[in-house]
N, CA, C and O atoms as a Tripos MOL2 file, in Angstrom:
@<TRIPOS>MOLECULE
protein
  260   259    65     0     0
PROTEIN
NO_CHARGES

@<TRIPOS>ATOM
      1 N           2.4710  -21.0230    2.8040 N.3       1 UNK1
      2 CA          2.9400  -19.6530    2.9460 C.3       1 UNK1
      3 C           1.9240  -18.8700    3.7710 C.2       1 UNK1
      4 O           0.7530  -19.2470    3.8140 O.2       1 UNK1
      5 N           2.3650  -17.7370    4.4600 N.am      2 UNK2
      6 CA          1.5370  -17.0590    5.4830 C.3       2 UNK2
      7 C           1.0660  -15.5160    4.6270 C.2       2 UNK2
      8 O           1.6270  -14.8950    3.7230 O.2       2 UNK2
      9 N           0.1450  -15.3380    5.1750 N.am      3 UNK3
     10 CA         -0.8680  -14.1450    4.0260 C.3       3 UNK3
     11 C          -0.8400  -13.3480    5.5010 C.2       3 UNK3
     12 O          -0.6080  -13.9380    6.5560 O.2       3 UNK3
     13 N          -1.0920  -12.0300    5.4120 N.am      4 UNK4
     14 CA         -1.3470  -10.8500    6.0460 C.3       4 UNK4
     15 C          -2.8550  -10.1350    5.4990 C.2       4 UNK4
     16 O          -3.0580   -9.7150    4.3600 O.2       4 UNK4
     17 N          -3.6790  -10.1310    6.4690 N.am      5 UNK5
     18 CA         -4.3270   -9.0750    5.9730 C.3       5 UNK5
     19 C          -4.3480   -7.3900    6.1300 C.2       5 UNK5
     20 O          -3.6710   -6.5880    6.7730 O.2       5 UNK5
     21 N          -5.4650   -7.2890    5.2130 N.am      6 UNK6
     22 CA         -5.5420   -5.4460    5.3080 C.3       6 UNK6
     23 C          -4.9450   -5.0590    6.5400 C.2       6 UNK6
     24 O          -3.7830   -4.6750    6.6620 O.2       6 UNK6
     25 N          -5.9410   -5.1970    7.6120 N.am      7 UNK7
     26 CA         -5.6550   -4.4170    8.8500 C.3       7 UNK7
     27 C          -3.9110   -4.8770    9.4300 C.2       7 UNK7
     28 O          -3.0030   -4.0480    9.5030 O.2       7 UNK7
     29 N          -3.7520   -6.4570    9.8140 N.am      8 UNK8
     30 CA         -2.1110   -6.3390    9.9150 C.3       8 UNK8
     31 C          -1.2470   -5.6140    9.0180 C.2       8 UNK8
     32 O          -0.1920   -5.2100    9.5060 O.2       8 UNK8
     33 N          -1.4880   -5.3610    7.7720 N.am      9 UNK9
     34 CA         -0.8120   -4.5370    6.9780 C.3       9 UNK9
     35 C          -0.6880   -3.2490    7.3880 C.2       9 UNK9
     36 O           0.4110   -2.7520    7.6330 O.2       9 UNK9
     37 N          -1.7950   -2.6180    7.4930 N.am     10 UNK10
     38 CA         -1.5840   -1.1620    7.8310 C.3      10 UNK10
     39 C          -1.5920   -0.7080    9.2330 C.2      10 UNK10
     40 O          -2.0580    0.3190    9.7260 O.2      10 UNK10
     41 N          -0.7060   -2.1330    9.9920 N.am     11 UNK11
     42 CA         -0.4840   -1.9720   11.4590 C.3      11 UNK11
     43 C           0.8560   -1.6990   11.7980 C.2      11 UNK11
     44 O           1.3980   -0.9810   12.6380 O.2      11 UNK11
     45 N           1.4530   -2.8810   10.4360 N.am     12 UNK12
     46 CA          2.8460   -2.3130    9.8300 C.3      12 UNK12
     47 C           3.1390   -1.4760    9.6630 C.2      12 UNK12
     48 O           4.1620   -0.9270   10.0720 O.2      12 UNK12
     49 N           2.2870   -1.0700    8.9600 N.am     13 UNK13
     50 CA          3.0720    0.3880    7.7140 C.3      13 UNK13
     51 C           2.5170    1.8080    8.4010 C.2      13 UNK13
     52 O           2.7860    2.9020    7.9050 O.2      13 UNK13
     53 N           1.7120    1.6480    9.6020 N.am     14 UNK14
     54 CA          0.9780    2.9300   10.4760 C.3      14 UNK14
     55 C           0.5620    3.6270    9.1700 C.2      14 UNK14
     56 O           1.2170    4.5380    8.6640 O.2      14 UNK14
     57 N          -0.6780    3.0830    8.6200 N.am     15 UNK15
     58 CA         -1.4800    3.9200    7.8660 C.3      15 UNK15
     59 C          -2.7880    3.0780    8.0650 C.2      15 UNK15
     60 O          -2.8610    2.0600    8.7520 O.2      15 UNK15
     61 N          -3.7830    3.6430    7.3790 N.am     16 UNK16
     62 CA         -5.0360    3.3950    7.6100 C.3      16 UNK16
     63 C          -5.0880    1.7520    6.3170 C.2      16 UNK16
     64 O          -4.4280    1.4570    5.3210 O.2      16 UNK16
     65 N          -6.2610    1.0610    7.0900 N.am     17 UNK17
     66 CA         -6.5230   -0.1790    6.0730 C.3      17 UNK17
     67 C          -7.1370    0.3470    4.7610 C.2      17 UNK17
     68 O          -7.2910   -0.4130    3.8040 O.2      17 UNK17
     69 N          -7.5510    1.8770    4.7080 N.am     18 UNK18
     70 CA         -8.2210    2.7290    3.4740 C.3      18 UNK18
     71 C          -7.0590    2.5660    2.6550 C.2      18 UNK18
     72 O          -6.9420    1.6920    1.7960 O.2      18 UNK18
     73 N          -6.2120    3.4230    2.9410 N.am     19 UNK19
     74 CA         -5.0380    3.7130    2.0500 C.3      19 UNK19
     75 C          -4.0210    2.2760    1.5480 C.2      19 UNK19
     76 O          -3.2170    2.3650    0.6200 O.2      19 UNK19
     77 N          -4.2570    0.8800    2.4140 N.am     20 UNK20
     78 CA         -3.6790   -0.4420    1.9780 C.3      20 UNK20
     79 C          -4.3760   -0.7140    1.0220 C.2      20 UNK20
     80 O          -3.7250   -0.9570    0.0060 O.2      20 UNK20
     81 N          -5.9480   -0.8020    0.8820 N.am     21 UNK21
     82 CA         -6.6510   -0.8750   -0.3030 C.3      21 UNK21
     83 C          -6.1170   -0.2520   -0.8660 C.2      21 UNK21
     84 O          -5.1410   -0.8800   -1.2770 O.2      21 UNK21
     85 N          -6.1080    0.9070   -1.2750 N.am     22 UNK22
     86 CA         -5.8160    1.6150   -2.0530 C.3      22 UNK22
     87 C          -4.8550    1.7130   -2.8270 C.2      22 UNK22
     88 O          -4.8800    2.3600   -3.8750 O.2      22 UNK22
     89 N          -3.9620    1.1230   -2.4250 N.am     23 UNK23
     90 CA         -2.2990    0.9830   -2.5660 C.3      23 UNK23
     91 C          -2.1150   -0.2310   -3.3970 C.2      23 UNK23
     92 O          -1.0960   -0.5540   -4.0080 O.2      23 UNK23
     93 N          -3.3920   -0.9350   -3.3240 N.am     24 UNK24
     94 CA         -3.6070   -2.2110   -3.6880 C.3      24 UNK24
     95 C          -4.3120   -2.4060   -5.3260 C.2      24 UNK24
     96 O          -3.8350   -2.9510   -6.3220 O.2      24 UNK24
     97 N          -5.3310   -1.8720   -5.1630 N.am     25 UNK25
     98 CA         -6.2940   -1.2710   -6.3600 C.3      25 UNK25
     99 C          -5.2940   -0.6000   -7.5210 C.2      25 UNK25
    100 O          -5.2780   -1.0480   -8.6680 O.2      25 UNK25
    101 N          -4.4690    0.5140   -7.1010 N.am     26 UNK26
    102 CA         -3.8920    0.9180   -7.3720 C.3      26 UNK26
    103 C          -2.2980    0.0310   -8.3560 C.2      26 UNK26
    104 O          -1.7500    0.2560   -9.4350 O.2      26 UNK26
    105 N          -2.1180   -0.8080   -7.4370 N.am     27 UNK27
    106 CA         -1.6380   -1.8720   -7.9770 C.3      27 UNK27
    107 C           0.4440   -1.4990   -7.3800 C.2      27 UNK27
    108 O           1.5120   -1.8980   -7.8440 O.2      27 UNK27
    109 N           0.1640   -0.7790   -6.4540 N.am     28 UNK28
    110 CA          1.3750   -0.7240   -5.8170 C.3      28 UNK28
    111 C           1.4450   -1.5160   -4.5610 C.2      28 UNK28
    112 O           2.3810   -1.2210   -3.8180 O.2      28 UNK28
    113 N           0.7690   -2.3140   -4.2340 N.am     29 UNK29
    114 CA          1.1390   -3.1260   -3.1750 C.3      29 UNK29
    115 C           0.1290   -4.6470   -4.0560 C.2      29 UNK29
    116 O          -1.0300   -4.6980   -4.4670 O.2      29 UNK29
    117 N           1.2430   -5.6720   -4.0430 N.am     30 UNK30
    118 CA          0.9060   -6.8180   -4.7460 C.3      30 UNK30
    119 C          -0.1920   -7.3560   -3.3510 C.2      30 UNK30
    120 O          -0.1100   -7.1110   -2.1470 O.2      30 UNK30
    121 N          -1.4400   -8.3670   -4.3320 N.am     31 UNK31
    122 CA         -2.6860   -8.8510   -3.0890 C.3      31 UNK31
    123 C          -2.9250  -10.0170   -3.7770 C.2      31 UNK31
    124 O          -2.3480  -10.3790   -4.8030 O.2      31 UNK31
    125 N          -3.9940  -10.7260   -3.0430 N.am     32 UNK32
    126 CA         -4.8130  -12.1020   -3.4100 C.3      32 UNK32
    127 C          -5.6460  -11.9640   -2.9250 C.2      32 UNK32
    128 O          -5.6840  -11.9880   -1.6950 O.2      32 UNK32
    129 N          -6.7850  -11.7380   -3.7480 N.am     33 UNK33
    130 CA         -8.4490  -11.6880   -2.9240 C.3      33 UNK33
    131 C          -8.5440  -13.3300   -2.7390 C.2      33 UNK33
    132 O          -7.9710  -14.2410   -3.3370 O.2      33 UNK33
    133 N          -9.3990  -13.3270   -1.7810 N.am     34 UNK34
    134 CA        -10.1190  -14.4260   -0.9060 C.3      34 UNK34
    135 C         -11.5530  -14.1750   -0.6250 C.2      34 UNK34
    136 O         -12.0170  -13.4040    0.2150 O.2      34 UNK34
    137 N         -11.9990  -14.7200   -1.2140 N.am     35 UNK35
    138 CA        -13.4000  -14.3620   -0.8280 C.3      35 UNK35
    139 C         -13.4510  -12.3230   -0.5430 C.2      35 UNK35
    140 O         -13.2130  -11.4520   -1.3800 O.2      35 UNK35
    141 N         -13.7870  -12.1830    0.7120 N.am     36 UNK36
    142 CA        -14.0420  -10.8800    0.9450 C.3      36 UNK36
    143 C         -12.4840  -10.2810    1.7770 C.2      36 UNK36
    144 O         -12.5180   -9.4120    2.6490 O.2      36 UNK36
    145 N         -11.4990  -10.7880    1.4090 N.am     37 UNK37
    146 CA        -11.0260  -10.6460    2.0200 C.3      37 UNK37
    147 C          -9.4060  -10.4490    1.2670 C.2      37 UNK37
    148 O          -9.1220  -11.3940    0.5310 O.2      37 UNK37
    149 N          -8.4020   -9.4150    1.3620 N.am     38 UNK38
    150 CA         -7.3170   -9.0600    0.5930 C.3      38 UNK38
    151 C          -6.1440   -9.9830    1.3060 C.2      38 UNK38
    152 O          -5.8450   -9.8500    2.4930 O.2      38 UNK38
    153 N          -5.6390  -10.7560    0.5860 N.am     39 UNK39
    154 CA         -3.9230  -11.6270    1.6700 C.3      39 UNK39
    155 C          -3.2500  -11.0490    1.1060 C.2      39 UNK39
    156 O          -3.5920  -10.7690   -0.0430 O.2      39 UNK39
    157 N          -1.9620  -10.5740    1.6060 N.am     40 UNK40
    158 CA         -0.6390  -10.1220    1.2140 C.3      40 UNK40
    159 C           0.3480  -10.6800    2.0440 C.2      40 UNK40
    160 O           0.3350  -10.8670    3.2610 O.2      40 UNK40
    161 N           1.1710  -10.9060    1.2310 N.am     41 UNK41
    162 CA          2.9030  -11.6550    1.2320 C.3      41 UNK41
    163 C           3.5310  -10.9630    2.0160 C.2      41 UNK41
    164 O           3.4860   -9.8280    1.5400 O.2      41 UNK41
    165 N           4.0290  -10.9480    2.8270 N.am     42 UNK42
    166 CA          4.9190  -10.9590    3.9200 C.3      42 UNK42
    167 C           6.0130   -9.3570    2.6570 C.2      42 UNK42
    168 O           6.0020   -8.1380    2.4850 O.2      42 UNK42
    169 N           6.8560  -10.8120    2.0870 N.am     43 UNK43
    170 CA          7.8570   -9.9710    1.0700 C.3      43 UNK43
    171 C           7.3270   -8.7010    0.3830 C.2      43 UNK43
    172 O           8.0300   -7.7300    0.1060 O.2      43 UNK43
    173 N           5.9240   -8.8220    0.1230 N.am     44 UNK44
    174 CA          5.0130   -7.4990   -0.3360 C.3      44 UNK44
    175 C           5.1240   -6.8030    0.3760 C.2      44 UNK44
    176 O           5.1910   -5.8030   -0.3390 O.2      44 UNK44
    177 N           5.2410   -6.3380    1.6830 N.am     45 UNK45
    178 CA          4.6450   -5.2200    2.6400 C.3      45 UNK45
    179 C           6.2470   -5.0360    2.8010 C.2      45 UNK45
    180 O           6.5060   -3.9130    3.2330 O.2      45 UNK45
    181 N           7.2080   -5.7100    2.6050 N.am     46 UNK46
    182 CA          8.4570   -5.0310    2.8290 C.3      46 UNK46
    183 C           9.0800   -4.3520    1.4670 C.2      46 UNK46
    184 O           9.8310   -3.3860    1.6080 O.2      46 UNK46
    185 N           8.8660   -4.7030    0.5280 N.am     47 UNK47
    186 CA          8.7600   -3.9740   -0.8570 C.3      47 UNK47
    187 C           8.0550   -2.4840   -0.6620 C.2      47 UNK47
    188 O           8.4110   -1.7720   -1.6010 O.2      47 UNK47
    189 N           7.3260   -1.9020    0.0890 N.am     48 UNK48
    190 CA          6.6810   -0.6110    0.2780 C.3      48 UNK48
    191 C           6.7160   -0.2400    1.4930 C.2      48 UNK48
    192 O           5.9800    0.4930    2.1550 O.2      48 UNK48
    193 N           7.9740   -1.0220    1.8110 N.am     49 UNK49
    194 CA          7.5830   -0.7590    3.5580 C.3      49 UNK49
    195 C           8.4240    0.7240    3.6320 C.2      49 UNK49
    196 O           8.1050    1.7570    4.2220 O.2      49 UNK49
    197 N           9.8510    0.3630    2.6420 N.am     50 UNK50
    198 CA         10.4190    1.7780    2.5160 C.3      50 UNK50
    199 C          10.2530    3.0690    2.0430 C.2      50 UNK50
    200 O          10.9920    4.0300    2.2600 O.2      50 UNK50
    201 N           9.1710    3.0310    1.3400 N.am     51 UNK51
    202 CA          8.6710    3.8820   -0.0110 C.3      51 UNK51
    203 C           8.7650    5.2420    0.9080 C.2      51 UNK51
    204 O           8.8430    5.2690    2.1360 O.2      51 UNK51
    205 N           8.7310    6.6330   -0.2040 N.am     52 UNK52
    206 CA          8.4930    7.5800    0.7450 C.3      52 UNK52
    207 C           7.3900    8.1560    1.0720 C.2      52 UNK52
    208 O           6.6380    8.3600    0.1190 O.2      52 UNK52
    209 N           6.9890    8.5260    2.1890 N.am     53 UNK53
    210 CA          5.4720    9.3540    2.8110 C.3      53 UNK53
    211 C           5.0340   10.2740    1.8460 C.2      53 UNK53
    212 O           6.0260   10.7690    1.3100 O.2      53 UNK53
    213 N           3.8280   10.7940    1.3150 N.am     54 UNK54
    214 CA          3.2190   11.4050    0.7200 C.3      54 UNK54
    215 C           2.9250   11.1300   -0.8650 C.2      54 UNK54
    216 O           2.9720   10.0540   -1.4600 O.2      54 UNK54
    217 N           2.5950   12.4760   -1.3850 N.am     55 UNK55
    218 CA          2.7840   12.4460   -2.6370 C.3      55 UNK55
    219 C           3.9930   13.1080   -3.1900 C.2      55 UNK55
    220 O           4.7350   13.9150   -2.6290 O.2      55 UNK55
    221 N           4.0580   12.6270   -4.3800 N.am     56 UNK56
    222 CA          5.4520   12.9700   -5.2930 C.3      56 UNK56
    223 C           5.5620   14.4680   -4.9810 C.2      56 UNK56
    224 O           4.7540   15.0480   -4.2560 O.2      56 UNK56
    225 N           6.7840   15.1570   -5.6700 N.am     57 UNK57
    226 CA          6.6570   16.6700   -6.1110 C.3      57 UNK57
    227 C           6.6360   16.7460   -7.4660 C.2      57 UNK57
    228 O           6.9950   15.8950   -8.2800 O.2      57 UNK57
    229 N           6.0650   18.1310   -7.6960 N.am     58 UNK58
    230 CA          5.7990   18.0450   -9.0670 C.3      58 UNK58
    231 C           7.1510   18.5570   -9.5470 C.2      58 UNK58
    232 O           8.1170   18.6000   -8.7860 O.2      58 UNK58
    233 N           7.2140   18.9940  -10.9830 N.am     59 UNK59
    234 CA          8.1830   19.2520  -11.6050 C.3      59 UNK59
    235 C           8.2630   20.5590  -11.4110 C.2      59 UNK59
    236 O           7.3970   21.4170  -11.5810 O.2      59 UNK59
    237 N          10.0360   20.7190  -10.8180 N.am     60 UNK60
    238 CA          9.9120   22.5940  -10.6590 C.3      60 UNK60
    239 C           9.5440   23.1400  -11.6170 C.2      60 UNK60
    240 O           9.4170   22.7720  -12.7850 O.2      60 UNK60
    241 N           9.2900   24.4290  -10.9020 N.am     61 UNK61
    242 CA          9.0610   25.4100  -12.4500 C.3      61 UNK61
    243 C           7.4640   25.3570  -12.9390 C.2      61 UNK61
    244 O           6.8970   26.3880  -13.3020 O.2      61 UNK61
    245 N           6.7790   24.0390  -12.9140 N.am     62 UNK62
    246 CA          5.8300   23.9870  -12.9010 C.3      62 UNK62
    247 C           4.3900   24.6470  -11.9890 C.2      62 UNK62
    248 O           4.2120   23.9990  -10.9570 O.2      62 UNK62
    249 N           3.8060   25.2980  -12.1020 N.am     63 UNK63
    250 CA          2.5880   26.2200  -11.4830 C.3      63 UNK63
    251 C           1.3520   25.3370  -12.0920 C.2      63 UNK63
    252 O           1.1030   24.8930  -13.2130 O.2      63 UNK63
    253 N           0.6460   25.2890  -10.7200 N.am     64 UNK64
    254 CA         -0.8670   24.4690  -10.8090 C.3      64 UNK64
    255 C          -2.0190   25.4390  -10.4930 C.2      64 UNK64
    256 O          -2.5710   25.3720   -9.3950 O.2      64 UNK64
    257 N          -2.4100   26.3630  -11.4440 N.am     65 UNK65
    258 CA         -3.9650   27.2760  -11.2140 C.3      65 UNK65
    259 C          -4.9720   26.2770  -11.2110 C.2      65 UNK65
    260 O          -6.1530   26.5930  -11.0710 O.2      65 UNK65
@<TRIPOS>BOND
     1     1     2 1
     2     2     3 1
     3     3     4 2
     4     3     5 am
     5     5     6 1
     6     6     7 1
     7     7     8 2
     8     7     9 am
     9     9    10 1
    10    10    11 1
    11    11    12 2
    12    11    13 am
    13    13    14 1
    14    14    15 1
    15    15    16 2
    16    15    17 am
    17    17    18 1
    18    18    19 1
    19    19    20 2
    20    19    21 am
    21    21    22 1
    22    22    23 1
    23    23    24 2
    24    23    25 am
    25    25    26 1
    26    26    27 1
    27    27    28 2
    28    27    29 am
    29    29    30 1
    30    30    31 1
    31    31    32 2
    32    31    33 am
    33    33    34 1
    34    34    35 1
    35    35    36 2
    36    35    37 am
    37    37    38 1
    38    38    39 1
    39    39    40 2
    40    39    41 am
    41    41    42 1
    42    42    43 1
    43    43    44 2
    44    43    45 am
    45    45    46 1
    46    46    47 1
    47    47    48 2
    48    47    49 am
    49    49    50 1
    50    50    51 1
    51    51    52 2
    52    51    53 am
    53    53    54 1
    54    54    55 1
    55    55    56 2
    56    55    57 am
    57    57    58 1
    58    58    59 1
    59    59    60 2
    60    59    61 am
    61    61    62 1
    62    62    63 1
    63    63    64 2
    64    63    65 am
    65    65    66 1
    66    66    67 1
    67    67    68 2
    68    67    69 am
    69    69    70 1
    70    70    71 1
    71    71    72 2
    72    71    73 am
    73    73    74 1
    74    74    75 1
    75    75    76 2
    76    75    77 am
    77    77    78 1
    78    78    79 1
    79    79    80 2
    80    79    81 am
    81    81    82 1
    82    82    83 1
    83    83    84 2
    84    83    85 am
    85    85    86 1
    86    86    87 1
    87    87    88 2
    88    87    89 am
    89    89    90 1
    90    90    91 1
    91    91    92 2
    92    91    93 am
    93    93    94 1
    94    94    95 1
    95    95    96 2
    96    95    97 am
    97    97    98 1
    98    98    99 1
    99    99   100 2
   100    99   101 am
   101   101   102 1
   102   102   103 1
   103   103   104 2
   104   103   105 am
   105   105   106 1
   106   106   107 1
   107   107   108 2
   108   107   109 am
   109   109   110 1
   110   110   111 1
   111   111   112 2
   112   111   113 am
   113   113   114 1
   114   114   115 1
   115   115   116 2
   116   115   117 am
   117   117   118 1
   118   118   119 1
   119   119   120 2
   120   119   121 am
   121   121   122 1
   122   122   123 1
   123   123   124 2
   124   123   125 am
   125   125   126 1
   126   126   127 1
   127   127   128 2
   128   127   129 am
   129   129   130 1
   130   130   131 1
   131   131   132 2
   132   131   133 am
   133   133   134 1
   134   134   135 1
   135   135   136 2
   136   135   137 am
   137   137   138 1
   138   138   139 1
   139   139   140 2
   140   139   141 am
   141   141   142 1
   142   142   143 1
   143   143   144 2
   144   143   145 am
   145   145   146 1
   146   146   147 1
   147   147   148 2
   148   147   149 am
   149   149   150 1
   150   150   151 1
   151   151   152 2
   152   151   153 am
   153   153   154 1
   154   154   155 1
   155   155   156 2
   156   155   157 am
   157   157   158 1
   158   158   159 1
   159   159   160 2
   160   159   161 am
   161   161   162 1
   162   162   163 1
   163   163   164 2
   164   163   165 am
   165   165   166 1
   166   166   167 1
   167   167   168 2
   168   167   169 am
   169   169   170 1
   170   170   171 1
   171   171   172 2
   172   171   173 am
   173   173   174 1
   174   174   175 1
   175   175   176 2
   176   175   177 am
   177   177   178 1
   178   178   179 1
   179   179   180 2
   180   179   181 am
   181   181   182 1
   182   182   183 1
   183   183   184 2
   184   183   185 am
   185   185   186 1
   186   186   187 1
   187   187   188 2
   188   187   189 am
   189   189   190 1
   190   190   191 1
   191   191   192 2
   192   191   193 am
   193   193   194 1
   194   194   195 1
   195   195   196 2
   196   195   197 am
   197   197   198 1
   198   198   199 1
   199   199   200 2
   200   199   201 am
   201   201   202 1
   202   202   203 1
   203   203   204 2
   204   203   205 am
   205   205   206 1
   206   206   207 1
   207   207   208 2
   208   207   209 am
   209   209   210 1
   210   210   211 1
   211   211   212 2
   212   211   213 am
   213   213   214 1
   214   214   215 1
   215   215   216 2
   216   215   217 am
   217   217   218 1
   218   218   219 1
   219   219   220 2
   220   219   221 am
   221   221   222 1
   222   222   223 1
   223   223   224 2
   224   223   225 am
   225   225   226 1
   226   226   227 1
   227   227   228 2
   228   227   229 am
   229   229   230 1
   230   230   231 1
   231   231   232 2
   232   231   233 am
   233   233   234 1
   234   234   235 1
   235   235   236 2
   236   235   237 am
   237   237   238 1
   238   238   239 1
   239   239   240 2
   240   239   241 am
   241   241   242 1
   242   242   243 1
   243   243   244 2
   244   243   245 am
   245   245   246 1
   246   246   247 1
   247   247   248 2
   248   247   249 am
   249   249   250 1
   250   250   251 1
   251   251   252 2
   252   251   253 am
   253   253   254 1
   254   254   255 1
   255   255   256 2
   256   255   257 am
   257   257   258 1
   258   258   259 1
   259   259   260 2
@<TRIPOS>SUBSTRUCTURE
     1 UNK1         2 RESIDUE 1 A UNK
     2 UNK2         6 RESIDUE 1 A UNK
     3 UNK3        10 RESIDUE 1 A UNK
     4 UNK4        14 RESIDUE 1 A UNK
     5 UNK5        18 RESIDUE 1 A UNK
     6 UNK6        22 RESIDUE 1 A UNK
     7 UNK7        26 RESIDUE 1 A UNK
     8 UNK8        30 RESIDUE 1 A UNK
     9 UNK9        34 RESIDUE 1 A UNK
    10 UNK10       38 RESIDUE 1 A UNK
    11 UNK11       42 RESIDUE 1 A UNK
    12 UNK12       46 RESIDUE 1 A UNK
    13 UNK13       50 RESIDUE 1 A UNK
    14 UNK14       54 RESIDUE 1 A UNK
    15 UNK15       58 RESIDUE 1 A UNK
    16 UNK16       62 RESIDUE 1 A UNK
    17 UNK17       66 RESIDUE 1 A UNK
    18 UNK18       70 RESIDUE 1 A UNK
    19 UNK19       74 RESIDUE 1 A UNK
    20 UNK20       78 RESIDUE 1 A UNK
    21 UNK21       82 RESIDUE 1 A UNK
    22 UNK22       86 RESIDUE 1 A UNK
    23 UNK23       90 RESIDUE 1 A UNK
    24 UNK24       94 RESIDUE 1 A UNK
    25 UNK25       98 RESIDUE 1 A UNK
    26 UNK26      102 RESIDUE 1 A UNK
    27 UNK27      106 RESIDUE 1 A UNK
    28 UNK28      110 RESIDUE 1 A UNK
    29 UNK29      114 RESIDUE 1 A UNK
    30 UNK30      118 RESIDUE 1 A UNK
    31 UNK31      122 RESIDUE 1 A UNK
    32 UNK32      126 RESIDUE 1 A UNK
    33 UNK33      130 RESIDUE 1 A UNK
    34 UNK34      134 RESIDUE 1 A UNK
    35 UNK35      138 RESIDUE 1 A UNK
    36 UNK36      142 RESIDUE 1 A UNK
    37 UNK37      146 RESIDUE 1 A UNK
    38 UNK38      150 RESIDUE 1 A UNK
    39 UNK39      154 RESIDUE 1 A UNK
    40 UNK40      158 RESIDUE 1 A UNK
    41 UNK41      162 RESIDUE 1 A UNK
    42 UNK42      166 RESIDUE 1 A UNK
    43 UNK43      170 RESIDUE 1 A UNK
    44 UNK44      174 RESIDUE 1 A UNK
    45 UNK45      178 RESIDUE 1 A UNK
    46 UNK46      182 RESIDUE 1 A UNK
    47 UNK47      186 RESIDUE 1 A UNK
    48 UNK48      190 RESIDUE 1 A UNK
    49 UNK49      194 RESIDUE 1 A UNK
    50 UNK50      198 RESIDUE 1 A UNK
    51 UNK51      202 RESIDUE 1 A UNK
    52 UNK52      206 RESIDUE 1 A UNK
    53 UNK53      210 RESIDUE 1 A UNK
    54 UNK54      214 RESIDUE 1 A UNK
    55 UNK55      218 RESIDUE 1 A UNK
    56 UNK56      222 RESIDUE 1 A UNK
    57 UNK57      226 RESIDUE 1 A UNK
    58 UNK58      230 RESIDUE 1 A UNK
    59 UNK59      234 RESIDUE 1 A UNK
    60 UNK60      238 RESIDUE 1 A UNK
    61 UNK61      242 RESIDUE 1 A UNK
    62 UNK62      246 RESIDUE 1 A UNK
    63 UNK63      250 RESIDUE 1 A UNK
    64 UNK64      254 RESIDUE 1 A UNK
    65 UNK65      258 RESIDUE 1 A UNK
């Protein structure tokens, strides 16, 4: 099977290899460390490939002081 790393990942997804970590750590984008190094599944990066840009909204009505 063929592995992708960080940087092809977030060449895909036009975001930074910061935020693929992150996404990763996080535990929303499935990985396999290798030594120093993160592989991801092909089928993984299309699982989030759709997701939407940013962060959530909060709940109307809700106010953040």
């Amino acid at each position: 099977m063929d592995y992708l790393t960080v940087t092809e990942v977030a060449e895909q997804l036009d975001v930074t290899t910061g935020r693929i970590r992150q996404m990763v750590l996080a535990g929303k984008l499935r990985a396999r460390k290798a030594g120093p190094l993160w592989l991801i599944k092909p089928a993984d990066v299309d699982a989030v490939r759709h997701r939407k840009p940013g962060r959530p909204r909060g709940a109307k009505g809700v106010r953040h002081e």
